[in-house]
Each structure stands twice: as C-alpha cells, then as structure tokens.
C-alpha positions, 0 to 999 in steps of 0.5 A: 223504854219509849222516848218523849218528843214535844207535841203542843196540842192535846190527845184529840189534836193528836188525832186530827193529824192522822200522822205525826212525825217527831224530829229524828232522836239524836241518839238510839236510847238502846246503845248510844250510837248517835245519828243511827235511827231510821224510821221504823213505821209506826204502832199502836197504842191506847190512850184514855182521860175519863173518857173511851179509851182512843188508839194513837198511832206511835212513830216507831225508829230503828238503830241501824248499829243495834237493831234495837226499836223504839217508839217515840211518845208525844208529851202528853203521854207518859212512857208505860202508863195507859192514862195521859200525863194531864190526867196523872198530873190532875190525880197527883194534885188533888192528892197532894196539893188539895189533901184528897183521901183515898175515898175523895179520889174514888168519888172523883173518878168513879173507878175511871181510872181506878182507886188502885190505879190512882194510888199506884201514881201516887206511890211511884211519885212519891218514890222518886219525887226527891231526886227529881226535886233536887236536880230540878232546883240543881238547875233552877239555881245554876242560872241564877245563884241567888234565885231561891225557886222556893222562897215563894212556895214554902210558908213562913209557918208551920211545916214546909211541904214534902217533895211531892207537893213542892214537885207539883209547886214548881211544874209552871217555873219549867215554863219560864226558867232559863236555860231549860231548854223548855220549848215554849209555854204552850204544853199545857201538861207540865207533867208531861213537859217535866218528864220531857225534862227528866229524860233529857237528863236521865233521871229515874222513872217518875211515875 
C-alpha cells in the first residue's frame, strides 16, 4: 500500500511542480527495516475532481533489505482511490453532515464520479468510522484530560450523531490539537490530513 507524505498545495500545484520529492520514509512499510529505502524513480497515476482525469507522476522507493517497492502519495490522495481526498471528503459531508439521499448526490454530481461510487465511500467509512473516532478522542484526551472534543459537537437534544458525522465534525480539531504532530493548518483536505494521521498510527483503511 502507497504511503501518505504531506504536500500543501492542491492537485494543479502539484503539477506545476513538474517533480516532487517527499522526505525519505523512516521505515520500508513492507518489512519494517528503517533507513533502507532508496529512491526507485517514479510512476504514473490518475487523478480526477469533477474534472478531466489529470496524471500525476508518484516518487517511488525501494527497500534495500526486502526489495519490496512503494509509492509515496501526496495528502490530497487517497491510497487505492482515483478521485482526490477533497472530493471524497465533500461526498462524505453532504451525505452525512447535510442528509443528502442517494437521488441528491446523483443530481449533484451528475455521474462524475459515480452514484455507485459515491456510495461505496460511504460504506467504507461508515465501516471503519468508529475505530477511527475512538483513537482520534484517544489522543484528543491524552493531552488534555479534561477536554471533552465532543462537548461542543453533541446536541443537547435529541440524538447524538453516529460516528460518521462526528468523524467528519472533528477533521478541524486535527489542525489545532496538540500534540498531533499536524504539520501546520495549511492542508486544506482534512480527509487527506486524517488519513496522514491514521496511517502514521496504523489504523485500518478508512475509505
């Protein structure tokens, strides 16, 4: 699986740059070895957000003790998904932070990307949404035992919000929270920031 390294821009300035070269992965995600991965050139990969799909050129490393290869995305992508984090992120709250049905999200998009597609997102976040939610207060809470990051996102009345929606609630405390190791509030995609997070502590896929 591709590794997440920070980029603060979006997909155009991505680019502009013409070539990218992330720091160095600490350690090869394939047998742990740390200080083993070597650069590998680059490959190929396709990106789209409503828009033509654009191809991005991916660095590439290769562990020295294993062999094994990976790439290394930058944080508007999500690993195995074509669409960008930003566009996953906008499908997921208009879904479950504005109740948009199934019929509302095929007239938003008008098939790009598709309902099926859309919905799949939803599944898979759905899915794993909990365990993400959990380690995310588990933090959140280490720093600050008295901070309760949900007091101010839980109605007094009537019925608090699944996981999803309070998942999507929190993305702007990752930018703020202490001790997140968050590398500065200029990621605009906090889904992509979230998964940056996630896999830095080897949470299941999200999406």
């Amino acid at each position: 699986m591709p590794i997440i390294a920070y980029f603060a821009g979006d997909v155009q300035s991505y680019l502009a740059l013409r070539r990218w070269w992330p720091p160095l992965p600490q350690a090869c995600p394939g047998c742990g070895t740390r200080s083993a991965l070597v650069g590998h050139g680059s490959y190929l990969r396709y990106v789209a957000e409503e828009s033509p799909w654009l191809r991005l050129g991916i660095p590439r490393f290769r562990c020295r003790a294993c062999g094994h290869t990976c790439g290394v995305l930058p944080s508007f992508l999500a690993p195995r998904r074509h669409y960008s984090a930003g566009l996953i992120q906008r499908v997921l709250s208009l879904h479950e932070q504005l109740g948009l049905s199934r019929r509302q999200l095929s007239a938003r998009f008008h098939g790009v990307p598709a309902l099926s597609t859309c919905l799949a997102w939803i599944r898979a976040f759905g899915a794993k949404a909990h365990l993400w939610l959990n380690a995310l207060l588990s933090a959140l809470t280490r720093f600050d035992p008295g901070y309760d990051p949900l007091r101010s996102l839980v109605s007094p009345v009537g019925l608090a919000p699944g996981p999803p929606r309070l998942l999507l609630d929190m993305l702007p405390a990752l930018l703020v929270a202490p001790g997140m190791a968050s590398p500065g509030p200029g990621l605009s995609h906090g889904l992509g920031l979230l998964l940056l997070w996630g896999q830095n502590r080897h949470l299941p896929r999200l999406v």
